[in-house]
TORKOL-73532 format. One record per residue (C-alpha): x, y, z. Coordinates in steps of 0.001 Angstrom, whole numbers, plus 500000, padded with zeros to 6 digits. Each point is the difference from the previous one (the first is absolute). Layout:
N
X_Y_Z
...
//
This chain:
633
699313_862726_974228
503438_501356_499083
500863_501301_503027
499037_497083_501906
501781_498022_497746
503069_502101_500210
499559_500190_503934
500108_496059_500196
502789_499507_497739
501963_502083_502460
498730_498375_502850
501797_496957_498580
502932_501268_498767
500498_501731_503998
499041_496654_501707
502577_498307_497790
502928_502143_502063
501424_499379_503769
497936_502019_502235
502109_502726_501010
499730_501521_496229
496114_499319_499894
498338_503231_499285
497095_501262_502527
496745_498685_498368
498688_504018_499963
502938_501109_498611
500136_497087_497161
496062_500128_499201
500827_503994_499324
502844_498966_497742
498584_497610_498102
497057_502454_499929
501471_503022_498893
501957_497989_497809
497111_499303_497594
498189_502952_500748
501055_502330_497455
498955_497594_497372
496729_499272_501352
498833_503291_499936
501839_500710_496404
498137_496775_498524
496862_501439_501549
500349_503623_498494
500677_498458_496874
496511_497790_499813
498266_503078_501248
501685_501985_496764
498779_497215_497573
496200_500474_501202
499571_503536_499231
498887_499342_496254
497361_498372_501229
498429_503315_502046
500313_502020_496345
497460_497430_498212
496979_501799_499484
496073_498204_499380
499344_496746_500543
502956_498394_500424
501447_502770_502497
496714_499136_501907
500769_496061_499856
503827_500115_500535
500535_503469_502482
498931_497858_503327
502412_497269_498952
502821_502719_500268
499050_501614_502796
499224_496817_501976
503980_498407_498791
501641_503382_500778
498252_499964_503315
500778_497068_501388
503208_500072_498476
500812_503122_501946
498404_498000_503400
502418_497402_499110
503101_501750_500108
498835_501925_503204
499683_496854_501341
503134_498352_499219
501833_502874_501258
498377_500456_503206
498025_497202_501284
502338_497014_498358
503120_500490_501529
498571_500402_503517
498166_496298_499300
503270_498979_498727
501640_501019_503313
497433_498670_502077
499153_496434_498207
503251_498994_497085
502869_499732_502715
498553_497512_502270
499260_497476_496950
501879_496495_500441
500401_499712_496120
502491_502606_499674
502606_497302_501213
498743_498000_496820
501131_501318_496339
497621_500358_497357
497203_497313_499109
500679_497344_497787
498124_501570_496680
501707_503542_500691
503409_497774_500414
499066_498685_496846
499084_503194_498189
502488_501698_500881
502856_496989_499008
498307_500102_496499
499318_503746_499526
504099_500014_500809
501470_497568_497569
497233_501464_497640
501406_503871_500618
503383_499190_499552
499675_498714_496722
497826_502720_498972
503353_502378_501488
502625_498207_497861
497606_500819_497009
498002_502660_500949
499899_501914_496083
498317_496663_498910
497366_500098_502787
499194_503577_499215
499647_499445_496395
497325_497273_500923
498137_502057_502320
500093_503504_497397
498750_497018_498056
497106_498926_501242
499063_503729_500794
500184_500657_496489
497687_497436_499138
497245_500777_502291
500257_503750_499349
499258_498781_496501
497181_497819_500478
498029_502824_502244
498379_501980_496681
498625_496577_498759
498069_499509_503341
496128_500741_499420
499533_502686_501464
496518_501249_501813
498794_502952_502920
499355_497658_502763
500393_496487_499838
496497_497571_499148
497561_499962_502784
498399_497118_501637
497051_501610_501192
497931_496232_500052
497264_502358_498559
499437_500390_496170
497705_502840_498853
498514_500234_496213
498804_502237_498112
497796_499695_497264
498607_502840_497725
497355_499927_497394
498779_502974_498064
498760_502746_501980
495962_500240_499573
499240_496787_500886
497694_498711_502902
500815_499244_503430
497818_496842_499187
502071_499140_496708
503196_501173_501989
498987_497855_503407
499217_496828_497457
503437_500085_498378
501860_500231_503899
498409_497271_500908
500827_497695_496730
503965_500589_500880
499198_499276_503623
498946_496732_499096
502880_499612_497593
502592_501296_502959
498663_497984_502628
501226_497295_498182
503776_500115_500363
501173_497783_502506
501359_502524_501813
497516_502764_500634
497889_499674_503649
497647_502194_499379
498913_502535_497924
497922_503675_500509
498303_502210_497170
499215_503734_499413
498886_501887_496761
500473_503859_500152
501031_502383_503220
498034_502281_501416
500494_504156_498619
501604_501055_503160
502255_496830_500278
503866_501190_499387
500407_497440_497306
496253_500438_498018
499223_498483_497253
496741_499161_497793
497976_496892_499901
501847_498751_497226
503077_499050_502119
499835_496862_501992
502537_499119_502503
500518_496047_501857
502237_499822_503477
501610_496229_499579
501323_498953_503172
502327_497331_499714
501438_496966_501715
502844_500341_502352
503461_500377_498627
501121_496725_501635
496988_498342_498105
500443_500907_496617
501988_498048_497366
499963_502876_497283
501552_503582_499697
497996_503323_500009
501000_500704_496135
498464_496265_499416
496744_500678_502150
499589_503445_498194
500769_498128_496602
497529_497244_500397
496999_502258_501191
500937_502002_497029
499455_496939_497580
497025_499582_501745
498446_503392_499550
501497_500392_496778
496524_499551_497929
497939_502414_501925
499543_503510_498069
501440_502191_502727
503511_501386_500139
501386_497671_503099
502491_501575_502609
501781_497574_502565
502485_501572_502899
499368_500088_503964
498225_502544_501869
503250_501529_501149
502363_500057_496991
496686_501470_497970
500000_502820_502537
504250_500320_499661
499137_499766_496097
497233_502647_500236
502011_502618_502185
502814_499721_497609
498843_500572_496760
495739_500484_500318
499436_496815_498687
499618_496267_501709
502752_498199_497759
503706_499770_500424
499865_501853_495952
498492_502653_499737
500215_501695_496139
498930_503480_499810
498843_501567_496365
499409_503959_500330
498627_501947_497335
496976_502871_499232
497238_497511_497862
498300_497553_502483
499230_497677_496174
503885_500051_498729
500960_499305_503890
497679_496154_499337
501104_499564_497139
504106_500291_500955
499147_497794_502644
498315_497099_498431
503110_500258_497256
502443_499768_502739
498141_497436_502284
500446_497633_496784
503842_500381_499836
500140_499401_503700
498491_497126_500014
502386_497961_498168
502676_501195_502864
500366_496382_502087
499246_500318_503183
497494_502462_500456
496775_499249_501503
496518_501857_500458
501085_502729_497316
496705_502383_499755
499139_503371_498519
498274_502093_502722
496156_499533_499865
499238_503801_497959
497716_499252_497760
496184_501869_498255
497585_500003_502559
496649_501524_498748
498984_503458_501160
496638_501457_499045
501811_504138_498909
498310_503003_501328
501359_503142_497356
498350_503334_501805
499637_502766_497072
500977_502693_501995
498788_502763_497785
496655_498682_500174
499714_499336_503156
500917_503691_500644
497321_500840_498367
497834_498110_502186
501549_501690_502684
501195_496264_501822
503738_499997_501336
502050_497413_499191
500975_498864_503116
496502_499657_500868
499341_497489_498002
502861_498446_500219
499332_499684_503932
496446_499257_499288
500916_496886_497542
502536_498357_503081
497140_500384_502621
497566_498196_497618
502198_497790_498363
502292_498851_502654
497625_500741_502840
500007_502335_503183
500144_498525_503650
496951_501855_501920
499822_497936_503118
501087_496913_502139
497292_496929_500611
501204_498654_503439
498795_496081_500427
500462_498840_503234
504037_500196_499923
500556_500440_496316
500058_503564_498022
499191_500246_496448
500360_503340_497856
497032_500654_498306
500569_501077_496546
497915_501868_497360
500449_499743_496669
498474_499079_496372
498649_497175_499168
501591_497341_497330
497908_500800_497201
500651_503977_500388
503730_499385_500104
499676_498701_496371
500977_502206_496588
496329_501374_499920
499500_500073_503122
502763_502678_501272
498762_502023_496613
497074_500285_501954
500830_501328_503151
498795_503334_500667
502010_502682_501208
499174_503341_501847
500230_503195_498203
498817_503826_500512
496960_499453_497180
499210_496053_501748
501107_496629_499316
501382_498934_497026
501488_495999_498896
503614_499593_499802
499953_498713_496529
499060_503931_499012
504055_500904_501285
502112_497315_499644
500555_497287_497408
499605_496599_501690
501551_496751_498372
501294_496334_500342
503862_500217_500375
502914_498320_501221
502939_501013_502093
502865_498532_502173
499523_498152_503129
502807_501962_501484
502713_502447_498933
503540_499064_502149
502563_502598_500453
503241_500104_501261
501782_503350_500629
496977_501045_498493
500336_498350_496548
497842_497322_498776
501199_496298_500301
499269_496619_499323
501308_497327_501937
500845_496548_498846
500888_497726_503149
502097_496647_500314
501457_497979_502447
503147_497586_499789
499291_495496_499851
503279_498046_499648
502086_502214_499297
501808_502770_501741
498667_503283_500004
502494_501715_498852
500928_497807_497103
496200_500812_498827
500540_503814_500416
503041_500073_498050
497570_498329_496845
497442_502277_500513
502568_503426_499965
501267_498006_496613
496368_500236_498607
499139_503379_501181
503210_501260_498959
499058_498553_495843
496363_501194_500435
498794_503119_497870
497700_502327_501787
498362_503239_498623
501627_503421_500595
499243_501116_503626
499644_496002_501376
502572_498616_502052
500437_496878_502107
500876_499406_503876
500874_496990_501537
499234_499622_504086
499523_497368_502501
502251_498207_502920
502838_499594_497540
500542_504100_499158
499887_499952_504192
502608_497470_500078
502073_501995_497573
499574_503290_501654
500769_498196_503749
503319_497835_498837
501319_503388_498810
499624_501749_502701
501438_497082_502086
502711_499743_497578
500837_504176_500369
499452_499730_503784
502436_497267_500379
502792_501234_498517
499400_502943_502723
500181_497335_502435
502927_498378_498393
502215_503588_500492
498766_500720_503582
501299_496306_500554
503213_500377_498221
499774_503463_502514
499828_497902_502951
502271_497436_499705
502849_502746_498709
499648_501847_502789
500870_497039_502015
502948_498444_498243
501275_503180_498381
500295_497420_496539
498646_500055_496785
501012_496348_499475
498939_498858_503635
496645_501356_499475
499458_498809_496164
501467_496637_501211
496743_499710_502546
497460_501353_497260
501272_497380_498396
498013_497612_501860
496577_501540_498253
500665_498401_496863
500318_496752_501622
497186_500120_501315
498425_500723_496475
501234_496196_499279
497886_498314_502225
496971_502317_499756
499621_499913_496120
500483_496263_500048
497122_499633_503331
497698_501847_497931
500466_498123_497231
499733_496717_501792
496687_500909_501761
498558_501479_496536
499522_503577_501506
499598_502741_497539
502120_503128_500891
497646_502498_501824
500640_502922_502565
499627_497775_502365
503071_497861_498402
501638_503739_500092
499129_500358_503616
501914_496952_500972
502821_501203_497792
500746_503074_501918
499040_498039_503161
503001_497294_498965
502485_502678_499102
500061_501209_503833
500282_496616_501279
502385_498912_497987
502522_502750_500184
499467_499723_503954
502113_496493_499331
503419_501473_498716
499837_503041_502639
500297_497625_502434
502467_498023_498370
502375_502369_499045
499800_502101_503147
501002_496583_501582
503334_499557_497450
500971_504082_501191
499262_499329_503351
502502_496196_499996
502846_502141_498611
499298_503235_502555
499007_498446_503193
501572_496817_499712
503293_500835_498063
499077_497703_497060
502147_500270_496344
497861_500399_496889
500682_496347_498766
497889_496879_499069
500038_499120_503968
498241_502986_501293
497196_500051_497102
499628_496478_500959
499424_500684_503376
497928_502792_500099
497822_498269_497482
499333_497101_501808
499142_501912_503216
497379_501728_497966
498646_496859_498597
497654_499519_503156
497958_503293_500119
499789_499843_495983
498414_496660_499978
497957_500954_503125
498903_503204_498510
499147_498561_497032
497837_496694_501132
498274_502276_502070
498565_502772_497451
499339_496357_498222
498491_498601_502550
497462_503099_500725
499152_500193_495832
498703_496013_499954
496406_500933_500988
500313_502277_496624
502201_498135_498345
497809_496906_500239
496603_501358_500428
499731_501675_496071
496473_498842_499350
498425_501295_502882
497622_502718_499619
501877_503396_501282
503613_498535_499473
500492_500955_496696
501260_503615_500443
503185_498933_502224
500551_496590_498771
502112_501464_496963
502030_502010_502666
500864_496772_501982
501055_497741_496998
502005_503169_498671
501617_500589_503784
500459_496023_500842
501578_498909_496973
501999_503387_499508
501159_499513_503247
501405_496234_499019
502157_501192_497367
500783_503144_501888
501332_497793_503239
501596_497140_497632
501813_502368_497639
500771_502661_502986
501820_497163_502082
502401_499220_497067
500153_503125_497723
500180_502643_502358
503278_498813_501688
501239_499501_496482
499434_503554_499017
501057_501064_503127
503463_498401_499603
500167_501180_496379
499292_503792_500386
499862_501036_503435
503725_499881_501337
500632_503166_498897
497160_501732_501921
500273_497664_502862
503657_501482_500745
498788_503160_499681
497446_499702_502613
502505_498235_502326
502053_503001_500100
497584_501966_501190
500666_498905_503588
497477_502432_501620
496713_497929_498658
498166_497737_501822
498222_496432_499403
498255_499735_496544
//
């Protein structure tokens, strides 16, 4: 688009002389070409630089963001092959013979441009005043950005709900089933659930298994277009709903559960870890702490991982006496598992079905007296178990959880109203005043430790980014102030992108951070091109550094800034305006953050940029003219 744009205005300003000074159309097209050409491919180095933090983010969101990189930098590389190769041959071939090169510019550019003119010179006659507003306005919106809620990936709209309820472990798949299908009753009455399916329990060899005593209901929903109410006030209401059953009730989507899961082992966006040797003291910590959390506002489905006293009938094998009777202890151990648990001895095939055929003891044997009587083989014949081993009524955990190989329990919570990080910050406050016994400690995990650990990185990677830029553009201008004076243009862009997400009611996520270092590129691509064009006026052309030639050179610029700009705009309104959608919601933070970044970057560029440019770059600009044996910038 620039080069076109520069190959056109040349057109014009060549048909505008008598004919015997006209340029050959090759000879102009390769001109104008080469004329831009440097900064093209500068500009396009420069958005290739601010992409590489994105390759260096590991997990999840390397795996969501890494093809968003590699697809930009691709076709950004296509594009400037293209514009340097293909373009100026169609420019040869097709812009010459156009009839409205004998016309001047259209009637809104004409307009544009006599505004953005009276509008620049005023800013030039007072340009410290205009750059104390813009450091302004920077300043404010680089303080705003640490009260932004912050979260790993911005809310889903999945138009699925999943739920989770819990009861005690031990109970029935009847008693379970019976309570799943009370809530379904209950869900299927928000107005804005279609339909709604049921499970209790998962099969052993499922990846996510779980007992009879966990219930789960898919909720699909109406489309997004259809429904009047929010996500957080669909989840809320079904929540007031469910609210008197006795189960511990989860409510997320199928996806974000999974996200939730992979992050910290547990299906909530909280997940509070207690660690410690004494499966009793581990309850008890919990059920003190899971009272002071739930005063914290905000925080929804708080629960205390289901480990609770199942009863055990306890086998206690007296070894020395059943040396004595000459019986191994493994061999009764193995013996007790085959009878107890049962032994597969064959398949019954019927007709296309298979069914193992297990052997074991009946009910009534598997009771207290009945295992005492069990006989067991020995050298001098069978004698009862009861003769070896103690046998008693007992209880004992459900499970035993380790992490690292420690012992844990997990209290879970997810986020209703408020923003998830506001809720984390409570909960650190509370863990931080809570007394544990020596040898207990606390960990807190979920999406928002993942959202910590990726904006650092970002941040750390960027400021790489930042120096190979700085790199780049000193290598071409040979000017400290030159190339600050076009980084420059990154905090401008900050304006418009802390006020767009604020506007649309985005919290700040990696994918806000991916459209940050996505803006910085694009932006800075803005003042290459326009002071290349202020060097090249006062090179090429023999123009003075004065008022008239940053006047100039700014308003031929105007065009392919605007263009450039309502383009990228253009392509971002399917994300832009499309938020609700199901499968939108990743990039739709990276197009608010790049469209209305890219406002304030264009506004602010057009004006402050030539006022900078006049203030500090005289100096530098002299020095570059003397060095007669450059080329075009």
């Amino acid at each position: 688009m620039v080069g076109v744009e520069n190959v056109l205005r040349r057109l014009k300003e060549d048909r505008a002389k008598h004919h015997d000074h006209r340029m050959h159309p090759i000879e102009l097209v390769a001109h104008a070409t080469m004329e831009v050409r440097s900064a093209i491919l500068y500009a396009t180095i420069i958005i290739v630089l601010v992409f590489l933090p994105l390759f260096a983010l590991p997990g999840m969101e390397g795996r969501l963001f890494v093809p968003l990189g590699i697809a930009f930098i691709v076709s950004t590389l296509a594009s400037l092959v293209v514009s340097v190769t293909v373009t100026p041959v169609l420019s040869f071939y097709l812009l010459p013979s156009m009839k409205s090169l004998d016309h001047g510019d259209t009637k809104l550019l004409a307009w544009l441009k006599a505004s953005y003119g009276r509008s620049l010179q005023a800013v030039l006659k007072r340009p410290k005043a205009a750059l104390a507003a813009g450091a302004v306005a920077v300043l404010v919106a680089a303080v705003a950005v640490p009260f932004f809620p912050k979260t790993f990936l911005p809310p889903f709209n999945e138009g699925t709900l999943l739920i989770g309820m819990r009861l005690n472990p031990g109970v029935t798949l009847a008693e379970s089933s019976a309570l799943a299908q009370q809530a379904e009753v209950l869900v299927k009455a928000v107005p804005e659930v279609v339909h709604v399916g049921r499970r209790s329990g998962r099969a052993e060899l499922d990846e996510h298994a779980e007992g009879v005593h966990v219930s789960e209901l898919d909720v699909g929903l109406k489309p997004a277009s259809e429904m009047t109410r929010s996500m957080g006030e669909i989840s809320a209401d079904i929540r007031t709903r469910l609210i008197n059953l006795p189960a511990a009730i989860a409510i997320g989507q199928p996806i974000s559960h999974r996200i939730d899961h992979m992050l910290s082992g547990v299906r909530s966006q909280i997940a509070i870890k207690i660690f410690g040797d004494d499966l009793d003291t581990l309850r008890g910590q919990a059920d003190l702490l899971r009272g002071k959390l739930a005063g914290i506002p905000g925080i929804a489905d708080l629960e205390i991982e289901k480990q609770v006293l199942a009863p055990q009938i306890k086998v206690s094998v007296n070894y020395a006496t059943a040396a004595q009777y000459g019986v191994p202890t493994p061999q009764i151990l193995a013996t007790l598992q085959s009878l107890v648990e049962g032994e597969k001895v064959t398949q019954v095939v019927e007709g296309g079905r298979r069914f193992a055929l297990v052997v074991r003891l009946p009910e009534l044997s598997r009771s207290l007296q009945g295992l005492g009587q069990i006989l067991l083989e020995t050298p001098g014949g069978p004698i009862p178990l009861s003769k070896i081993a103690t046998i008693e009524d007992s209880d004992g955990p459900n499970q035993v959880s380790r992490d690292d190989g420690k012992r844990r329990i997990v209290l879970s919570a997810n986020a209703q109203g408020r923003a998830l990080s506001e809720i984390v910050e409570d909960i650190r406050k509370v863990v931080g005043e809570s007394k544990l016994p020596e040898g207990y400690f606390i960990t807190l995990g979920g999406q928002f430790q993942a959202q910590e650990e990726a904006s650092r990185l970002v941040g750390l990677l960027s400021i790489v980014s930042l120096v190979l830029m700085f790199v780049v553009l000193f290598s071409r201008y040979k000017s400290v102030v030159l190339s600050a004076l076009i980084m420059a243009n990154i905090p401008l862009a900050l304006v418009g992108a802390v006020l767009g997400l604020w506007l649309s009611g985005q919290p700040l996520s990696v994918a806000a951070l991916v459209g940050f270092i996505t803006l910085a590129g694009i932006s800075v691509r803005n003042g290459i091109l326009k002071v290349s064009h202020y060097i090249n006026l006062m090179r090429m052309e023999g123009e003075n550094f004065d008022h008239k030639m940053i006047l100039r050179g700014s308003l031929e610029r105007l065009a392919p800034v605007l263009m450039t700009a309502l383009v990228t705009a253009f392509a971002l309104a399917p994300l832009l305006f499309e938020a609700e959608r199901p499968g939108t919601e990743i990039l739709h933070p990276v197009a608010v953050v790049i469209f209305s970044g890219l406002i304030s970057s264009t506004l602010l560029d057009t004006f402050l940029t030539p006022a900078m440019f006049w203030l500090f770059g005289r100096k530098d600009v002299e020095r570059l003219m003397a060095d007669r044996d450059a080329g075009a910038l």
